[in-house]
PDB file of N, H, CA, C and O in Angstrom:
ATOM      1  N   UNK A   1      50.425   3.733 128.457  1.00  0.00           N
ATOM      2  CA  UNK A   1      49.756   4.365 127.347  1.00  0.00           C
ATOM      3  C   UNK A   1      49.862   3.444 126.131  1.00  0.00           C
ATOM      4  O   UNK A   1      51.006   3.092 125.842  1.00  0.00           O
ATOM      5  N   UNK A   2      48.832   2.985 125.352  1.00  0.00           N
ATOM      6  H   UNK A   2      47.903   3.270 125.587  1.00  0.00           H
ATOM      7  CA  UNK A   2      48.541   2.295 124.252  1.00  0.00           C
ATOM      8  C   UNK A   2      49.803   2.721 123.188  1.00  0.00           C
ATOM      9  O   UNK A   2      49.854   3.790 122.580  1.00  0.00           O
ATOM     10  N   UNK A   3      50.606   1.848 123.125  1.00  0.00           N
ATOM     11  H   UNK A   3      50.565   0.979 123.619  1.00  0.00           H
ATOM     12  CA  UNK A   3      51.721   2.269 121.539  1.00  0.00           C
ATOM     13  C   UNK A   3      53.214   2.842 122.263  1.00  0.00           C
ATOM     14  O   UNK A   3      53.961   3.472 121.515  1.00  0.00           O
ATOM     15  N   UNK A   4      53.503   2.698 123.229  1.00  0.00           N
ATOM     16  H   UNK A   4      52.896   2.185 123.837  1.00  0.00           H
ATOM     17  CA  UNK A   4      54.663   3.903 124.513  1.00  0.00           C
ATOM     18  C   UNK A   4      55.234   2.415 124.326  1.00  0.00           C
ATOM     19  O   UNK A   4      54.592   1.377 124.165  1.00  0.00           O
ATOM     20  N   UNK A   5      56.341   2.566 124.379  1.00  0.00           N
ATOM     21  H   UNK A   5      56.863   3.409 124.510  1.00  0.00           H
ATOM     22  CA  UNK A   5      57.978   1.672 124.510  1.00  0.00           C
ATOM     23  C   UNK A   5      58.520   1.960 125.411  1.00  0.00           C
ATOM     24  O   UNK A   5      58.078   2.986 125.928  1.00  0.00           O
ATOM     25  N   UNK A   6      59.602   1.372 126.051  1.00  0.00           N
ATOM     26  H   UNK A   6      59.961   0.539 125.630  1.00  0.00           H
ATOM     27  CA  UNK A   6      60.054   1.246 127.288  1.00  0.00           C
ATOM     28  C   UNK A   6      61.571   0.472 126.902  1.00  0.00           C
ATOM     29  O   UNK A   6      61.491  -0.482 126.128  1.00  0.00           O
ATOM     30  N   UNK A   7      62.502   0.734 127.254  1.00  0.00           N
ATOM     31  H   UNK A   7      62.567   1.509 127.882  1.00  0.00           H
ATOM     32  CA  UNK A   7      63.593  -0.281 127.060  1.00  0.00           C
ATOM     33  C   UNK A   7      65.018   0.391 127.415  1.00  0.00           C
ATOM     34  O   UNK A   7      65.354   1.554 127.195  1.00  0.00           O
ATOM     35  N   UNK A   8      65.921  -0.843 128.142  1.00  0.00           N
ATOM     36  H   UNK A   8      65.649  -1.788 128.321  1.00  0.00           H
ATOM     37  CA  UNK A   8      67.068  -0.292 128.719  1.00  0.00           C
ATOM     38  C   UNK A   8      68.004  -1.580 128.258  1.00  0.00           C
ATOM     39  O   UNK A   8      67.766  -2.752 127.964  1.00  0.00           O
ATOM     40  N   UNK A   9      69.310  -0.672 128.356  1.00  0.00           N
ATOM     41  H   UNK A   9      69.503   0.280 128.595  1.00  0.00           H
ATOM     42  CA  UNK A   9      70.346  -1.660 127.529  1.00  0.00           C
ATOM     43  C   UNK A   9      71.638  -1.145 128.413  1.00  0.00           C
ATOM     44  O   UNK A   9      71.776  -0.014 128.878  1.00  0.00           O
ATOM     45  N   UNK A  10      72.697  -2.428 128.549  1.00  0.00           N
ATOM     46  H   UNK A  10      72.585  -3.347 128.171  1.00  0.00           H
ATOM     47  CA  UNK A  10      73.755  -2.155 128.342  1.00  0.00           C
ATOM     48  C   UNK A  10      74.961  -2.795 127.812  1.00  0.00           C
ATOM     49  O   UNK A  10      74.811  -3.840 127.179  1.00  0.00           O
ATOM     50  N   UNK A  11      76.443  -2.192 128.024  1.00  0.00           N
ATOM     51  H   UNK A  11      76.565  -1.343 128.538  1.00  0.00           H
ATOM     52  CA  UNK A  11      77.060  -2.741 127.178  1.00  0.00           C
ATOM     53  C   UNK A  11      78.195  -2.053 127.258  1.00  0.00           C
ATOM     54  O   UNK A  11      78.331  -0.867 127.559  1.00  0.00           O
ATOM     55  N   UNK A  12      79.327  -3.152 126.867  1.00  0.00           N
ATOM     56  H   UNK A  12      79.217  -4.115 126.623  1.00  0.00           H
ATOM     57  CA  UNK A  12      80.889  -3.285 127.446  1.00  0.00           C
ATOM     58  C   UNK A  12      81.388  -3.743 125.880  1.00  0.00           C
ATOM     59  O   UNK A  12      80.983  -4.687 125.201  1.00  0.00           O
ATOM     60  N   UNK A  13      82.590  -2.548 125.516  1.00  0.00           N
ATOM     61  H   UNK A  13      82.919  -1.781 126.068  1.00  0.00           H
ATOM     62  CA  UNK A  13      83.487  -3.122 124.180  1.00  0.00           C
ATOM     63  C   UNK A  13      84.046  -4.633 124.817  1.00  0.00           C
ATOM     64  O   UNK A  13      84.092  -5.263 125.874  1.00  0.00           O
ATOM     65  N   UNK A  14      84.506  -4.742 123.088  1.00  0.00           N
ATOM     66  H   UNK A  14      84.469  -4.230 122.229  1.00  0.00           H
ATOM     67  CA  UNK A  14      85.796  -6.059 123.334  1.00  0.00           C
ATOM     68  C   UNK A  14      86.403  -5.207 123.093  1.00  0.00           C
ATOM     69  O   UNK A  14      86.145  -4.195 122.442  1.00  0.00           O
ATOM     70  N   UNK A  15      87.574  -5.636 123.766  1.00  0.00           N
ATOM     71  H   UNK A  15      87.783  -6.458 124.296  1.00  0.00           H
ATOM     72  CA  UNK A  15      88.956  -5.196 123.721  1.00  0.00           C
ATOM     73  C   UNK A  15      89.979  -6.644 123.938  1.00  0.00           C
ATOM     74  O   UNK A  15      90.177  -7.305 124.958  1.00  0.00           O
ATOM     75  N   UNK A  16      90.416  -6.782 122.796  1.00  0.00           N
ATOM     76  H   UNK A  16      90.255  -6.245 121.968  1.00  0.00           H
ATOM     77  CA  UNK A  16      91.801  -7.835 123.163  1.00  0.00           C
ATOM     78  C   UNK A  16      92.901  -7.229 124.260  1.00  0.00           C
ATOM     79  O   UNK A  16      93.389  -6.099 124.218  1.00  0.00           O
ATOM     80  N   UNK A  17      93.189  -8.339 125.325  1.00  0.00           N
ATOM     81  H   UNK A  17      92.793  -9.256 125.359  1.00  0.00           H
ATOM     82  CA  UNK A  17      94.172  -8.441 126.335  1.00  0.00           C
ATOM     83  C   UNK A  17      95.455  -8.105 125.649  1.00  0.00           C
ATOM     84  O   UNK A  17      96.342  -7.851 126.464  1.00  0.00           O
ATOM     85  N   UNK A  18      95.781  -8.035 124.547  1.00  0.00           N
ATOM     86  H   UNK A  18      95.061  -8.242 123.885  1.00  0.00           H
ATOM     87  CA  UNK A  18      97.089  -7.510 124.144  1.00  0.00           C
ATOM     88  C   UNK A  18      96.644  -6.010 124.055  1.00  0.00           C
ATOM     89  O   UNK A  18      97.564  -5.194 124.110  1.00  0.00           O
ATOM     90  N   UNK A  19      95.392  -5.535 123.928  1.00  0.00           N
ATOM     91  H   UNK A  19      94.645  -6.198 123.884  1.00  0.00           H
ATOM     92  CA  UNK A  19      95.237  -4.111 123.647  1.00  0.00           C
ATOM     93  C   UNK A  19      95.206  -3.065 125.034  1.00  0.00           C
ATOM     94  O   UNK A  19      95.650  -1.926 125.170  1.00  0.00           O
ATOM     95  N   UNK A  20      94.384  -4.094 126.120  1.00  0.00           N
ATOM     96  H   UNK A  20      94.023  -5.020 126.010  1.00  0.00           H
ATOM     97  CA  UNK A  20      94.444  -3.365 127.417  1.00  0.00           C
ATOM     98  C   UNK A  20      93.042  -4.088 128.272  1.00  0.00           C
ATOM     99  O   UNK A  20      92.990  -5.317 128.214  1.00  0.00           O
ATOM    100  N   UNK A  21      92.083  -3.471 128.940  1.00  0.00           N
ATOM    101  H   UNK A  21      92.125  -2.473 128.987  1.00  0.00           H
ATOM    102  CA  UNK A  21      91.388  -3.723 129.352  1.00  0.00           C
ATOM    103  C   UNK A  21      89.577  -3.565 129.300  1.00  0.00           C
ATOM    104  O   UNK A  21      89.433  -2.389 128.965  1.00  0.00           O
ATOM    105  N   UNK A  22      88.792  -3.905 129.394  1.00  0.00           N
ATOM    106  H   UNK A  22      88.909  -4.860 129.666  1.00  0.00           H
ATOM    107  CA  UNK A  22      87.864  -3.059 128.321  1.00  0.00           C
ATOM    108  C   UNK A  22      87.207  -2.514 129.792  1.00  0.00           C
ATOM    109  O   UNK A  22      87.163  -3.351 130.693  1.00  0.00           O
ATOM    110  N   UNK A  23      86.825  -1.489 130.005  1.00  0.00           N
ATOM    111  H   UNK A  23      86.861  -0.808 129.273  1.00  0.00           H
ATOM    112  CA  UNK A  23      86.508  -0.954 131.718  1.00  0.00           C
ATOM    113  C   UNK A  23      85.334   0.016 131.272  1.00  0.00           C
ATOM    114  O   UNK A  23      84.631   0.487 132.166  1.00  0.00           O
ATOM    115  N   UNK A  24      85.058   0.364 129.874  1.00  0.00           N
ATOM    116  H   UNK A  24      85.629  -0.019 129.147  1.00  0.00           H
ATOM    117  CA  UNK A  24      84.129   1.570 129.858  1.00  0.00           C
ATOM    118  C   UNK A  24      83.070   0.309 129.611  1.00  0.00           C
ATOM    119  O   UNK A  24      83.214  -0.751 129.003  1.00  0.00           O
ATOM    120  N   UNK A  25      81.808   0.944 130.429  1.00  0.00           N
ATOM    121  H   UNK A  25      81.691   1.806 130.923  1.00  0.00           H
ATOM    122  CA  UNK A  25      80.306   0.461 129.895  1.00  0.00           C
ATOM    123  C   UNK A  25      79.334   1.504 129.829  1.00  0.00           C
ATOM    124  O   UNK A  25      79.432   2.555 130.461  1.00  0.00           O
ATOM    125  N   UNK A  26      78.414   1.216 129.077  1.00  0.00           N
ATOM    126  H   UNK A  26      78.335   0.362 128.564  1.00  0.00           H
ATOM    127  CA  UNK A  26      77.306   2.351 128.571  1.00  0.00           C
ATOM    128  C   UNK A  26      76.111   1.966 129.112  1.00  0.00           C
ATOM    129  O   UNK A  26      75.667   0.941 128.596  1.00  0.00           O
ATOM    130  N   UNK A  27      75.577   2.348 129.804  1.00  0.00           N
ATOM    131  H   UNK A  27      75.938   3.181 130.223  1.00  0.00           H
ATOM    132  CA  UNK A  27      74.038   2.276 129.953  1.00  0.00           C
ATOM    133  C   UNK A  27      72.613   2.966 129.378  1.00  0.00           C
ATOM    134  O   UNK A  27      72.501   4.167 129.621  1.00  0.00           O
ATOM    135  N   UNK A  28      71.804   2.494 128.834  1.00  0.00           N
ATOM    136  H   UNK A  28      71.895   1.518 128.637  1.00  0.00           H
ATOM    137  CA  UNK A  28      71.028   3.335 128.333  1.00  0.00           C
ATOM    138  C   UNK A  28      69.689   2.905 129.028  1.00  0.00           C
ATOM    139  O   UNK A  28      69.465   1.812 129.547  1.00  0.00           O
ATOM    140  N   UNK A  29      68.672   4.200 128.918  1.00  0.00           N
ATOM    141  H   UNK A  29      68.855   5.089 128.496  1.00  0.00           H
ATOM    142  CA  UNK A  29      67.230   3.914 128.602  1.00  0.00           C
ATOM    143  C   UNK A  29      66.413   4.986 128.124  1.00  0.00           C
ATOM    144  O   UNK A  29      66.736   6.173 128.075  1.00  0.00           O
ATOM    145  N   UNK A  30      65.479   4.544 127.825  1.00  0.00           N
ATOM    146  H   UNK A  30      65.216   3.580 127.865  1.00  0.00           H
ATOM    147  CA  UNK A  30      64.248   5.377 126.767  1.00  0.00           C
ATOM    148  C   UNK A  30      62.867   4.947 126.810  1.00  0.00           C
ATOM    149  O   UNK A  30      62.450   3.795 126.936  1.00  0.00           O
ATOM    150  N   UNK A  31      62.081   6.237 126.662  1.00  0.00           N
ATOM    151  H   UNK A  31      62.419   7.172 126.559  1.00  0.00           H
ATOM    152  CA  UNK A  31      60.544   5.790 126.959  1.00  0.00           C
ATOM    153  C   UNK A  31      60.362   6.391 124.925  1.00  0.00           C
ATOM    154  O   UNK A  31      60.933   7.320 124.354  1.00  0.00           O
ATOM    155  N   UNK A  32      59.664   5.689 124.550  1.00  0.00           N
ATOM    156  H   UNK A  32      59.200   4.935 125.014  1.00  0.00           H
ATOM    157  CA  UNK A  32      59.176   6.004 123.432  1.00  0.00           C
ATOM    158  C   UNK A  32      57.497   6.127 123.507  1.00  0.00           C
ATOM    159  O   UNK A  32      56.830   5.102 123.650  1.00  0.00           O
ATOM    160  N   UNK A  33      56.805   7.563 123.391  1.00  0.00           N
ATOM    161  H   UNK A  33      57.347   8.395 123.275  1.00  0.00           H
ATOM    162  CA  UNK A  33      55.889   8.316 123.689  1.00  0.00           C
ATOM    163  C   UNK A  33      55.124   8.609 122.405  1.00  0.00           C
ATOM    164  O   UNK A  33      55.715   9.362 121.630  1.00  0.00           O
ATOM    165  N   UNK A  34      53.947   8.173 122.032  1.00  0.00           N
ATOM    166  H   UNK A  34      53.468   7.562 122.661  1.00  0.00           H
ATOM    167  CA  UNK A  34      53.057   9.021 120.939  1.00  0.00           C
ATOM    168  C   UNK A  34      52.244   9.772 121.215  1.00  0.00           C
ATOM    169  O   UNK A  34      51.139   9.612 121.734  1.00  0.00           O
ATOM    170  N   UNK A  35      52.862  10.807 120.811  1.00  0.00           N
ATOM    171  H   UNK A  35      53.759  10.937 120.390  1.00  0.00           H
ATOM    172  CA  UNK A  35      51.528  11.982 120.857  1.00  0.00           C
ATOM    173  C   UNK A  35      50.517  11.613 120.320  1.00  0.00           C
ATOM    174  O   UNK A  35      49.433  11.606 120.903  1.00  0.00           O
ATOM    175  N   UNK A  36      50.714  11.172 118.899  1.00  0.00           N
ATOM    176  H   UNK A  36      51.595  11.177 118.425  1.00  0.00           H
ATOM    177  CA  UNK A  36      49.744  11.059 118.042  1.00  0.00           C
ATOM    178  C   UNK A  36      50.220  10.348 116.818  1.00  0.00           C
ATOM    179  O   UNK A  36      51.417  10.071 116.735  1.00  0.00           O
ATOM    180  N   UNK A  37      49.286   9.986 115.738  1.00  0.00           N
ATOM    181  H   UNK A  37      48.314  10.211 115.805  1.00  0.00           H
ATOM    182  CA  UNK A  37      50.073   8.948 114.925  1.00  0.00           C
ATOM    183  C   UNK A  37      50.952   9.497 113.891  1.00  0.00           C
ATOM    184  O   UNK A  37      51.483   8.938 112.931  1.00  0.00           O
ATOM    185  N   UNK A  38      50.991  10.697 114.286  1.00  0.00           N
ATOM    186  H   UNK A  38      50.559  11.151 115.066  1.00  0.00           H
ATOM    187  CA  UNK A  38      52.400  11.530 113.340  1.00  0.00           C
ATOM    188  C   UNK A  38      54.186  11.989 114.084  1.00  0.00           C
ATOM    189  O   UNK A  38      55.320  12.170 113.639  1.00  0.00           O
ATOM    190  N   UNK A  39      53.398  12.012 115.612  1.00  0.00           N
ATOM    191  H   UNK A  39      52.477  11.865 115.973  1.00  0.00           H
ATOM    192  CA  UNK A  39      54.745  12.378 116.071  1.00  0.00           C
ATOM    193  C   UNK A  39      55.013  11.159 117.545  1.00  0.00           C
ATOM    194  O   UNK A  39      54.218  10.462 118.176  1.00  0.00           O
ATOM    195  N   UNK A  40      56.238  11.324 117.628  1.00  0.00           N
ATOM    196  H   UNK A  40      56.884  11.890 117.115  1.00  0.00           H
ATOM    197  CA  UNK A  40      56.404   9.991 118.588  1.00  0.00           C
ATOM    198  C   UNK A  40      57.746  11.156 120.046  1.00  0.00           C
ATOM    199  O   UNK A  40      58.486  12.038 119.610  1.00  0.00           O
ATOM    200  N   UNK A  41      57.722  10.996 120.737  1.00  0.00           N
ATOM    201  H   UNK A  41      57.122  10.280 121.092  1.00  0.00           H
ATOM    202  CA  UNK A  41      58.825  11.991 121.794  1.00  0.00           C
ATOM    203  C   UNK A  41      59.492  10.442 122.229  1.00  0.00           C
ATOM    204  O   UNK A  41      58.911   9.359 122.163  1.00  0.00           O
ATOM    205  N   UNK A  42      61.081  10.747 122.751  1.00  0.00           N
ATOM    206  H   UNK A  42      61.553  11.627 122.805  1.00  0.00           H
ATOM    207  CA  UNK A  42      61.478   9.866 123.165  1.00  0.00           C
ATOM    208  C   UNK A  42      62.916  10.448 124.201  1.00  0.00           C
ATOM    209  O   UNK A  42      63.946  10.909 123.709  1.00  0.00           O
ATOM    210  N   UNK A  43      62.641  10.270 125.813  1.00  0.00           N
ATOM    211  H   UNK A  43      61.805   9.895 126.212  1.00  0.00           H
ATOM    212  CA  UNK A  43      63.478  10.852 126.468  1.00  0.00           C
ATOM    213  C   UNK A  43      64.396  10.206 126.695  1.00  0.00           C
ATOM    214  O   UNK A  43      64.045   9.264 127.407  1.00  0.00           O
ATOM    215  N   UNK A  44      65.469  10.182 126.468  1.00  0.00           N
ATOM    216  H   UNK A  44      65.754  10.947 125.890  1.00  0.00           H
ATOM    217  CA  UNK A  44      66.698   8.931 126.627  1.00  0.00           C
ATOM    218  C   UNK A  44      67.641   9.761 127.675  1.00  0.00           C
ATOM    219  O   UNK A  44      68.001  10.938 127.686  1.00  0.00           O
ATOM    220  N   UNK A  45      67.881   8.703 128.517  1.00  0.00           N
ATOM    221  H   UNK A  45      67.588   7.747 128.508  1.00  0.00           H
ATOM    222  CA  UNK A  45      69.278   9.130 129.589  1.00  0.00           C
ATOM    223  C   UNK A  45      70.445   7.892 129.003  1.00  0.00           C
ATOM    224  O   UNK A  45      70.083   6.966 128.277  1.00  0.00           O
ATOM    225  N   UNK A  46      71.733   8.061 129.421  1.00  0.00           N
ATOM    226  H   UNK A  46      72.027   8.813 130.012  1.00  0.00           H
ATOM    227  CA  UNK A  46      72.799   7.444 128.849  1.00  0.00           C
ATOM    228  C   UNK A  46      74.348   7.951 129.790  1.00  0.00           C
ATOM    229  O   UNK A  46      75.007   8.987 129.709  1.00  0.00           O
ATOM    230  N   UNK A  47      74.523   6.757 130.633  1.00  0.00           N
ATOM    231  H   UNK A  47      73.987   5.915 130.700  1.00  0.00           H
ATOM    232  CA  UNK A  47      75.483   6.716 131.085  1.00  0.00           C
ATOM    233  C   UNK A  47      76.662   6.064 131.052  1.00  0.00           C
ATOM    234  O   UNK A  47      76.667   4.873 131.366  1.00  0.00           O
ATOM    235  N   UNK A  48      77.528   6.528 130.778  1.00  0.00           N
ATOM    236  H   UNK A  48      77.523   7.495 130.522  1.00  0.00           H
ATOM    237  CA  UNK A  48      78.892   5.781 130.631  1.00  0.00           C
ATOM    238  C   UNK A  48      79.915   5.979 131.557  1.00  0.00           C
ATOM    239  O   UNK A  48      80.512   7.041 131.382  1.00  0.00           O
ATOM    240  N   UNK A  49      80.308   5.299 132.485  1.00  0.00           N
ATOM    241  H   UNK A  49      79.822   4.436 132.627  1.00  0.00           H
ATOM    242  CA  UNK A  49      81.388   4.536 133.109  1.00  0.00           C
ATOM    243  C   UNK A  49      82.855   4.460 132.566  1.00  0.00           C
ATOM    244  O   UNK A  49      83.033   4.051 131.419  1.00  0.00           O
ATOM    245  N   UNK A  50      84.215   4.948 133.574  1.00  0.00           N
ATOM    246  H   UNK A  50      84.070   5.281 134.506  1.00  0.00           H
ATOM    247  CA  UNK A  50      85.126   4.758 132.482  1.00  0.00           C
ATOM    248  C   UNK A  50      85.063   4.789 130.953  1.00  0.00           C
ATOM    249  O   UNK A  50      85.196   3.832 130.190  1.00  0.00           O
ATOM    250  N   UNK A  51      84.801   6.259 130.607  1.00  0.00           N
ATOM    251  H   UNK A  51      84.693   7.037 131.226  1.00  0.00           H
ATOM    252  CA  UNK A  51      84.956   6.103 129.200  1.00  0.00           C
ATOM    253  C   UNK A  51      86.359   6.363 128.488  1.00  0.00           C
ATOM    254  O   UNK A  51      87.046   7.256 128.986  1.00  0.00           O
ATOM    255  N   UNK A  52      86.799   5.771 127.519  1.00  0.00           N
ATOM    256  H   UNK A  52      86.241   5.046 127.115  1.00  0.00           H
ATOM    257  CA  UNK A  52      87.953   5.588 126.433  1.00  0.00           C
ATOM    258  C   UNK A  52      88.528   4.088 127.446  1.00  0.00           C
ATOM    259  O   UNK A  52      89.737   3.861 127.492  1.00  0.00           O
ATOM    260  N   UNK A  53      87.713   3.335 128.061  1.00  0.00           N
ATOM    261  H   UNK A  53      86.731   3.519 128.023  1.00  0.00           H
ATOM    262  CA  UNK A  53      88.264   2.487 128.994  1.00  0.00           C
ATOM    263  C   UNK A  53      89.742   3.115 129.938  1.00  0.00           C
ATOM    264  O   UNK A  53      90.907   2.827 129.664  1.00  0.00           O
ATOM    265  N   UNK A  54      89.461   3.671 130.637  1.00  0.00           N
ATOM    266  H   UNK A  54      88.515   3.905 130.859  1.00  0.00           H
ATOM    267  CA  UNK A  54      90.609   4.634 131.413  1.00  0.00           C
ATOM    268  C   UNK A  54      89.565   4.276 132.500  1.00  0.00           C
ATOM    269  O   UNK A  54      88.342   4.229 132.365  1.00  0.00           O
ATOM    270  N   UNK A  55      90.282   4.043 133.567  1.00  0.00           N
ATOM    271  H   UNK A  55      91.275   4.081 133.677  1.00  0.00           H
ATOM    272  CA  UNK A  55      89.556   4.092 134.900  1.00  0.00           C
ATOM    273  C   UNK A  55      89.198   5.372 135.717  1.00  0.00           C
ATOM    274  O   UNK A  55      88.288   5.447 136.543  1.00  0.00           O
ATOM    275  N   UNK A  56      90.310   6.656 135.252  1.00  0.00           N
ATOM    276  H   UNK A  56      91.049   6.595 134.581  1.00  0.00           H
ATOM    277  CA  UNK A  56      90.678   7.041 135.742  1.00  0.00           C
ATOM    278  C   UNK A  56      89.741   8.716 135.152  1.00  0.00           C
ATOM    279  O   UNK A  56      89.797   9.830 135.671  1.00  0.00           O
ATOM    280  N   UNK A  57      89.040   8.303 134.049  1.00  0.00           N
ATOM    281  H   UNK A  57      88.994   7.397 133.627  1.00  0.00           H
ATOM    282  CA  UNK A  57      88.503   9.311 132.994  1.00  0.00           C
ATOM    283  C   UNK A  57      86.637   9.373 134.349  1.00  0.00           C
ATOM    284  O   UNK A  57      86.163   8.304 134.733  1.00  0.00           O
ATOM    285  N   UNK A  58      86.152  10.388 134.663  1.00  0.00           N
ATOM    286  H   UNK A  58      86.537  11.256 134.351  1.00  0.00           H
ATOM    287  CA  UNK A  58      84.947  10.276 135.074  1.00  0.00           C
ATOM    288  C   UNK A  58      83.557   9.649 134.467  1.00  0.00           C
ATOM    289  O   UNK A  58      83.446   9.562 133.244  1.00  0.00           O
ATOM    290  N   UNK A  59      82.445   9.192 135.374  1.00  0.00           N
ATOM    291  H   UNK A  59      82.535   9.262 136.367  1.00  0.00           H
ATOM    292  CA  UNK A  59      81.761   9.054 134.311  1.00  0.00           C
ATOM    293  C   UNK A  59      80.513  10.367 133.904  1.00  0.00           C
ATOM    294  O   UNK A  59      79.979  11.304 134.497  1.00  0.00           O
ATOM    295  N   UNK A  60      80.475   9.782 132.611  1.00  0.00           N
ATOM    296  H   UNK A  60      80.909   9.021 132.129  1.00  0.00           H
ATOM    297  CA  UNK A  60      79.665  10.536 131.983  1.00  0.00           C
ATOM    298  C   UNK A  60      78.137  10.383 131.498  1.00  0.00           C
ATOM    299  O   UNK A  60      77.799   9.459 130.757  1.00  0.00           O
ATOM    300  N   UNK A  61      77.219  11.378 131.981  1.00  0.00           N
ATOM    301  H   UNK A  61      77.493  12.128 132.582  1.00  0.00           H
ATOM    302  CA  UNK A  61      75.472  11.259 132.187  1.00  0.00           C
ATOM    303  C   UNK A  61      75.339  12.326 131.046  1.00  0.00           C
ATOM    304  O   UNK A  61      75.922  13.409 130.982  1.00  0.00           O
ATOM    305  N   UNK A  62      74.319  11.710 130.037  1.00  0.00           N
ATOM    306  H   UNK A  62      73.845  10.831 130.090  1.00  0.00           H
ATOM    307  CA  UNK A  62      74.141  12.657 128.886  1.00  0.00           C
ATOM    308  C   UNK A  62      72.576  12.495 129.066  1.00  0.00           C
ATOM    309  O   UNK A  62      72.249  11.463 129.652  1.00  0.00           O
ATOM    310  N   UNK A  63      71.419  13.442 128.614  1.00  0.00           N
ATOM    311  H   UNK A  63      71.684  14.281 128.139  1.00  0.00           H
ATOM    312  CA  UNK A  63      70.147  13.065 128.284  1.00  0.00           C
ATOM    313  C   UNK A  63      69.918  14.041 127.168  1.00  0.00           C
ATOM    314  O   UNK A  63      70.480  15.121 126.991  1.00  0.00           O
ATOM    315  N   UNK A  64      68.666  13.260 126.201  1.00  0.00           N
ATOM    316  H   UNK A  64      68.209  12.383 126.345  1.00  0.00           H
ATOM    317  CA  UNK A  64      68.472  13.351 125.148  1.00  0.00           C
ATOM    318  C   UNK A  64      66.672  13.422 124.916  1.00  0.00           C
ATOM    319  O   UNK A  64      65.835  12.638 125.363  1.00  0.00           O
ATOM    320  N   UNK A  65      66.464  14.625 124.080  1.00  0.00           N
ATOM    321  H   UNK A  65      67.144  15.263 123.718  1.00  0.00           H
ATOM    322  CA  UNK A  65      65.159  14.369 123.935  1.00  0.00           C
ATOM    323  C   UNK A  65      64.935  13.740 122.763  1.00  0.00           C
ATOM    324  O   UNK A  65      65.255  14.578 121.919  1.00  0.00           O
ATOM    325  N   UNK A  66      64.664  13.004 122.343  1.00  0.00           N
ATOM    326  H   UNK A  66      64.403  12.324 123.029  1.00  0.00           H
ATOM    327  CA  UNK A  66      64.630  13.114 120.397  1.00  0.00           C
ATOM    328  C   UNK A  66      63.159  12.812 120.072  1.00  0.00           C
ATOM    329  O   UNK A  66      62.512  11.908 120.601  1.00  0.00           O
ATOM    330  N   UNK A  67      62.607  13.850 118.948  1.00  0.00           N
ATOM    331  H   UNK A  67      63.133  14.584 118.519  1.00  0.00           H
ATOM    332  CA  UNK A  67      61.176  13.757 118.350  1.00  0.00           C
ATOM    333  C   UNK A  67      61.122  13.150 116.900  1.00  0.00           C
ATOM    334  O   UNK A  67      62.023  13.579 116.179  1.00  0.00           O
ATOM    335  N   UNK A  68      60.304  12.284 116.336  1.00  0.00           N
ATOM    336  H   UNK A  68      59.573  11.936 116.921  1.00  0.00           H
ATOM    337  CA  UNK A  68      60.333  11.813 115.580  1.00  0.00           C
ATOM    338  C   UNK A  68      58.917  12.157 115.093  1.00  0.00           C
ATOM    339  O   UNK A  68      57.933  12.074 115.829  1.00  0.00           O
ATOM    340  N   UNK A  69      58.868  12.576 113.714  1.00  0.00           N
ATOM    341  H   UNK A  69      59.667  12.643 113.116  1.00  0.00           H
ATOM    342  CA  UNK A  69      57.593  13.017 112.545  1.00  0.00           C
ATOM    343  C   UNK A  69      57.552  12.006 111.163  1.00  0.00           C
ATOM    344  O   UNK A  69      58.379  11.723 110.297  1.00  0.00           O
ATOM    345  N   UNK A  70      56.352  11.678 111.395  1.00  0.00           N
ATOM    346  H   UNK A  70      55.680  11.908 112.099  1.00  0.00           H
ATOM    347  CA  UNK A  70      56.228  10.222 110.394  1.00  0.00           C
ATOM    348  C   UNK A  70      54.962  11.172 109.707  1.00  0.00           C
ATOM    349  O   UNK A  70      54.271  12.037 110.246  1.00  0.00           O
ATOM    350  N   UNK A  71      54.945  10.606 108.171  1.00  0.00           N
ATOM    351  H   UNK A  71      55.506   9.903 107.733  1.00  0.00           H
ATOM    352  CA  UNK A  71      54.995  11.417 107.054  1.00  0.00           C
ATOM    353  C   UNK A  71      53.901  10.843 106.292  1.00  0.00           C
ATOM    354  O   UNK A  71      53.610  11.303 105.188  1.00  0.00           O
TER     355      UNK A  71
END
């Protein structure tokens, strides 16, 4: 669709070796959608892996709708 975004990311803290290990990573992605030239929808999923870097913590799947109104 003419003006629709697309994009996925991820990503791992630093953590200094005196602090511990850095084991959590985040994954993201998102479609960015225009209805029209006032409102934009954008469905994001987001997963994280070992989070607080704990191996031992599950991971965690969040999704997100977010709408945006331009003025």
């Amino acid at each position: 669709m003419p003006g629709a975004l697309a994009g996925i990311a991820a990503a791992q803290s630093f953590i200094e070796s005196i602090v511990g290990n850095a084991t959590q990573t985040n994954f993201e992605a998102f479609y960015n959608l225009p209805l029209n030239d006032n409102i934009r929808i954008s469905p994001v999923i987001q997963i994280i892996t070992h989070p607080g870097n704990q191996e031992s913590n599950g991971t965690i799947v969040t999704g997100t709708l977010r709408t945006s109104l331009f003025f």
